[in-house]
N, C-alpha and C positions, 0 to 999 in steps of 0.2 A: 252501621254504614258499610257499604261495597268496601272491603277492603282493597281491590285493583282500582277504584276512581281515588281512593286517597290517598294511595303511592302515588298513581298519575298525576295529581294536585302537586302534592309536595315533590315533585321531581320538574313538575312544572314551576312553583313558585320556587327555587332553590335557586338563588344567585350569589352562592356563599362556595368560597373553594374549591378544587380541584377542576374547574369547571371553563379552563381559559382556550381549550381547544372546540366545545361544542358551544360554546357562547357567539362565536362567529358563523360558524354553521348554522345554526339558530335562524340570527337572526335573517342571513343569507337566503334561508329556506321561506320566511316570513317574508321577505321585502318579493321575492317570484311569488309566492305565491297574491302579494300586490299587488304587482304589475300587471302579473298574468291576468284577474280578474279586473283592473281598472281596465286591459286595453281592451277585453272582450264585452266590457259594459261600454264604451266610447265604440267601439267597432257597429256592435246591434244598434246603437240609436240611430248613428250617423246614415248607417245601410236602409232603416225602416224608415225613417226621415226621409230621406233622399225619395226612396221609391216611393214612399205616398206622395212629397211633394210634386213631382214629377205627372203622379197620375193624376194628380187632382188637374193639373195643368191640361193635361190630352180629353180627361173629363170636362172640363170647365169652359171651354170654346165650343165642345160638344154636347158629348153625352155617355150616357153607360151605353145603352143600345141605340141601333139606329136600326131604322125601318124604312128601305127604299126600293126601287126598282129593279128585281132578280136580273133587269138584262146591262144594267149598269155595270164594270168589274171595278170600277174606281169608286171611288168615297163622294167625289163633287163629280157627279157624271149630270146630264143632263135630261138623264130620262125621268118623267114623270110618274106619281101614282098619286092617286085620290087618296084624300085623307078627308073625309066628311065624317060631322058631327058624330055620330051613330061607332064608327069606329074608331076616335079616340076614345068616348066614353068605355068602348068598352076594354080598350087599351087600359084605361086609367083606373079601373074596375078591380084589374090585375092583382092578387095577393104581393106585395113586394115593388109595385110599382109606387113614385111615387111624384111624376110628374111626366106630362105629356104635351111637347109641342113641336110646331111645323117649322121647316126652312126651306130655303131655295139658292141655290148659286148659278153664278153666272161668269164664265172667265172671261177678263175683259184686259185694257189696258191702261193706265192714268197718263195722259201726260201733262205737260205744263210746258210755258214757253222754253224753257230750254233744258228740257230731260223730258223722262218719260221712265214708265213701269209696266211689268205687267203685276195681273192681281187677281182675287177669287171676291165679288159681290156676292155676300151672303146675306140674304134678306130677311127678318124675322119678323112674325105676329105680335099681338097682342097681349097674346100666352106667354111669350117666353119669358123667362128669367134670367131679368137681367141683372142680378145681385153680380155675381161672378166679374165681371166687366164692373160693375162700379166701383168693384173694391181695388180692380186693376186703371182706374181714371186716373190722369193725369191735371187735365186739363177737360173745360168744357161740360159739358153735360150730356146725357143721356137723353134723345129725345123718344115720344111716344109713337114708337113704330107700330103700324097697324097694316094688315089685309084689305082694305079698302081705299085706300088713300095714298098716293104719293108724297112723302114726309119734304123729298128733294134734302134731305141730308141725312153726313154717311158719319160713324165713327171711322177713324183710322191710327195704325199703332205710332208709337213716337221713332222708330226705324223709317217705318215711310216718310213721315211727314220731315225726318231730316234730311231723308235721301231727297226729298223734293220741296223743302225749302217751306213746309205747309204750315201756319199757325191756326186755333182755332175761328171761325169766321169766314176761314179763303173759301173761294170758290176754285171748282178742280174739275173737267172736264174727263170723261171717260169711256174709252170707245169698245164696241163690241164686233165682231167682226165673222158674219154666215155668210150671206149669199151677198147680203151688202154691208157697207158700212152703220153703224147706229152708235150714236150717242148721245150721255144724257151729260148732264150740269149739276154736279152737287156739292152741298155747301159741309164745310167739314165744324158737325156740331159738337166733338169732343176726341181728345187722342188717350190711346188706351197704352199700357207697353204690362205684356206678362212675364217678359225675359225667356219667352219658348217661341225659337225664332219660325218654327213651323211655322205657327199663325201671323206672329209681329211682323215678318215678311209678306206675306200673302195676304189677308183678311182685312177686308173692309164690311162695315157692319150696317146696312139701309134697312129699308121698310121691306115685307114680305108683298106687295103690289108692284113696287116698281120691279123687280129681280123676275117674277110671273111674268110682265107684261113684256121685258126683254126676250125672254123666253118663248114667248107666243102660247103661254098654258092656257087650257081654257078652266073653267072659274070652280074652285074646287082639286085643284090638282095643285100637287106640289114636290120638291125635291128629293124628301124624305119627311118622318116622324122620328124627333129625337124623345129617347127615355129614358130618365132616370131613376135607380129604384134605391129605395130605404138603408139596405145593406149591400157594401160591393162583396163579400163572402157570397150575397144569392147571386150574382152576376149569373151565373150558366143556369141554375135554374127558374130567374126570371127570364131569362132568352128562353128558354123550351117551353114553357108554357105561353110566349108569344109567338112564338113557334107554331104551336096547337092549335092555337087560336085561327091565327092566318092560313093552315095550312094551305091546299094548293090555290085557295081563290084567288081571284082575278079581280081588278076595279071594273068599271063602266067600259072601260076604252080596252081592258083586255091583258094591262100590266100585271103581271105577277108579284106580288108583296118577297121579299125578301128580309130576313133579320137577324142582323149581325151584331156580337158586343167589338166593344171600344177595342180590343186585344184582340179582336180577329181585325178588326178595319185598321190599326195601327201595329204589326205584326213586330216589325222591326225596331222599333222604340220600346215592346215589352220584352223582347228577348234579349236586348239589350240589360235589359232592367235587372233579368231573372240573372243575370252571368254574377251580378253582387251578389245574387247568393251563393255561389261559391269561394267567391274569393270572403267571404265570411264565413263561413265552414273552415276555412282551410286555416283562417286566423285564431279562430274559437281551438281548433287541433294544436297548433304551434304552440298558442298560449298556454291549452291547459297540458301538453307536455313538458313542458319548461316549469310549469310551476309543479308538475308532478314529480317531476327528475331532480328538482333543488330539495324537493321534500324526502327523495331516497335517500339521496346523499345526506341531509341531514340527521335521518332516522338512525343510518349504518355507524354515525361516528357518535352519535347518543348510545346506542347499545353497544359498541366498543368501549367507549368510557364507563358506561356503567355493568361491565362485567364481573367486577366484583361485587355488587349490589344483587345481581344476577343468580349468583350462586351462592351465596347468603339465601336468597330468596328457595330456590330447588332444594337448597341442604334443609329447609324448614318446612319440606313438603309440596312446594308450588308446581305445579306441572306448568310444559312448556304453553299449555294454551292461555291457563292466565295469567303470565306474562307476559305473551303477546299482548293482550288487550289492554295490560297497561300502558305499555308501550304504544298502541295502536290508540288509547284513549288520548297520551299527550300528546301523541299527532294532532288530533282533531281540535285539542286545544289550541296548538300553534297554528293550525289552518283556520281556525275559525278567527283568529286575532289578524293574521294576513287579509283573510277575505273582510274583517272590520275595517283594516286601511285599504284596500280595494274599492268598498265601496263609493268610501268618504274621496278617497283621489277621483275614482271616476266620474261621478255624479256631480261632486264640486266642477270638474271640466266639461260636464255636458250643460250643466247648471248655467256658468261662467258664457258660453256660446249661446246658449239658448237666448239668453238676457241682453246680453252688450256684443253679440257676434262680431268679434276682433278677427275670427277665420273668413273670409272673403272668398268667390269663387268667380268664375268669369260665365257669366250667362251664357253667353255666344257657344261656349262650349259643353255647359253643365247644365244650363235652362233654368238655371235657379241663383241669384248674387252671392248668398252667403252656405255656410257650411250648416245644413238643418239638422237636427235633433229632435226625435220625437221617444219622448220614455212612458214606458207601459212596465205595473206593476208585475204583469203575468209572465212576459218574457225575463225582466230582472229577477224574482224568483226563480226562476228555471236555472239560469246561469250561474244562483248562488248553488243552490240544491246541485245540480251538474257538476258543478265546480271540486263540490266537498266528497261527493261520492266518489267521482275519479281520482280523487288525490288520495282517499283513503284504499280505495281500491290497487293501485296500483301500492301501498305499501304493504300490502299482505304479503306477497313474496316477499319481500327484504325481512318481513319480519321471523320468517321460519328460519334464517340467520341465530335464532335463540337457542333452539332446538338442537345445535353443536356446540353449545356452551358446557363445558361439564363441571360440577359443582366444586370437585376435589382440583383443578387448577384454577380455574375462575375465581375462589378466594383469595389465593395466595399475587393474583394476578394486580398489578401497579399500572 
């Protein structure tokens, strides 16, 4: 057997005697390096949680890419482009893509006998996917909107409908306003609410005929082509090869194809996004210096105490490096028993939220109710593996502390 792993053992298991000053350090050193590891497994979920849910949210009204009118500079503009058969298919064709369908908006106003709104008519096909919305239904149903046919009814979120008093069944009147007046009469066939006040504010959701027909499109034209692809990791590479695809052509009427992802069209809601990742870096830092700096201090007052062990060991031939590594081995033991209760505290708290989410948040402000959790095996590896390395890392200096130890006082030493 290693004879430096079985000193290291038995100086590890040793809780007999002489031992009343490095038994609080100890375990001082193991509860940081707890903490430190539970808050930076609670910090990564809550931060990777948060931002997927959020973008699932900005995806999920939309799309990963969109494809509209290069003379448009807004997202709901109302310039037009063709989107006939021939070019979604070949849209859809796409390595990476993995759906493709049409939309149209119209900004309008709602009123009712005693209020009034403004709002964004977004009209959609027979294509679209409407999973996203039904999982967000409150009330009502989803009816079948199609390109052909005026359905005359609108989904709307449950913010509008209590701003304006709406229940499923009313009728809502809605006006539009170019050169003249126009409006239409529609019956509200179900209320949605995402808690991302973007849309919950804004968006009503009809048929892709009536929204064209406000518009004055002629047949075959439409708002944009929304798309989504298989992996958001390909997000910029499935844009440039739609990109390719469209380069400089032009439809029937002359419109320039344009194509943008979700993070170019919503700039300020991802950069917002990207700013947690520093203040998680910055946490991941704090943490694992805290838990690194309780494990110095605990290393300096174990190899003070055991200096006469020390030189017993040199006076029998041990050079300074393998006793380092003795010393450096029961580190790793007591780091590796911290990062054991690390784990168990953090995971039981992400565990604990994930389940019965007792943490709440205010949508209006966060876009999401409660406090989200998403845990992935790869990144929690990383942070043990990170964890151990830097704590051992950082006691290699303290441990050249050995290497002044001399063998002819260090015996005699109490």
């Amino acid at each position: 057997m290693n004879w430096k792993l079985f000193i290291a053992r038995r100086i590890y298991r040793d809780n007999k005697g002489g031992k009343e000053v490095s038994k609080p350090a100890i375990r001082i050193a193991m509860v940081g390096i707890a903490i430190g590891l539970a808050v930076m497994i609670v910090s990564v979920a809550v931060s990777v949680g948060f931002k997927h849910q959020v973008r699932d949210k900005v995806v999920g009204m939309g799309a990963d890419i969109v494809v509209s009118n290069i003379e448009g500079s807004q997202l709901y503009q109302m310039a037009p482009v063709m989107a006939g058969d021939s070019l979604r298919l070949s849209l859809q064709l796409l390595p990476g893509v993995s759906r493709v369908q049409r939309y149209s908006t119209k900004p309008g106003m709602i009123m009712t006998s005693d209020n009034f709104q403004g709002m964004m008519l977004k009209g959609i096909g027979q294509e679209y996917d409407c999973s996203y919305m039904q999982a967000h239904l409150l009330e009502g149903k989803i009816p079948e909107f199609t390109d052909s046919t005026a359905s005359g009814q609108v989904l709307i979120s449950r913010s509008v409908a209590d701003k304006l008093s709406l229940n499923v069944g009313d009728r809502l009147y809605t006006y539009y306003v170019e050169n003249n007046i126009r409006a239409r009469r529609l019956t509200v066939s179900g209320i949605y609410q995402t808690n991302f006040s973007y849309y919950d504010d804004l968006f009503l959701i009809t048929d892709l005929y009536t929204v064209n027909r406000l518009n004055g499109w002629k047949a075959g034209q439409v708002g944009g082509i929304e798309i989504a692809v298989t992996a958001y990791e390909r997000l910029d590479a499935v844009n440039d090869e739609i990109r390719s695809l469209l380069g400089d052509n032009t439809d029937r009427y002359g419109a320039t194809y344009c194509s943008r992802t979700v993070e170019e069209l919503y700039p300020q809601i991802f950069d917002w996004l990207n700013l947690l990742d520093a203040n998680v870096w910055a946490i991941l830092i704090l943490m694992t210096g805290v838990a690194g700096f309780t494990m110095i201090s605990g290393l300096l007052i174990i190899i003070l105490e055991r200096t006469n062990m020390i030189g017993v060991l040199k006076a029998l031939g041990a050079d300074n490096a393998s006793i380092r590594k003795i010393f450096l081995t029961f580190s790793v033991f007591l780091i590796g028993k911290g990062m054991l209760w690390g784990n168990i505290i953090g995971l039981s708290v992400c565990l604990v939220q994930y389940f019965f989410r007792p943490l709440r948040l205010d949508p209006v402000t966060y876009y999401i109710n409660t406090v989200p959790i998403e845990l992935n095996i790869g990144w929690l590896l990383l942070l043990n593996v990170g964890t151990l390395l830097v704590s051992v890392l950082m006691l290699v200096g303290p441990s050249y502390l050995i290497s002044h130890i001399h063998p002819a006082k260090s015996i005699r030493f109490e």
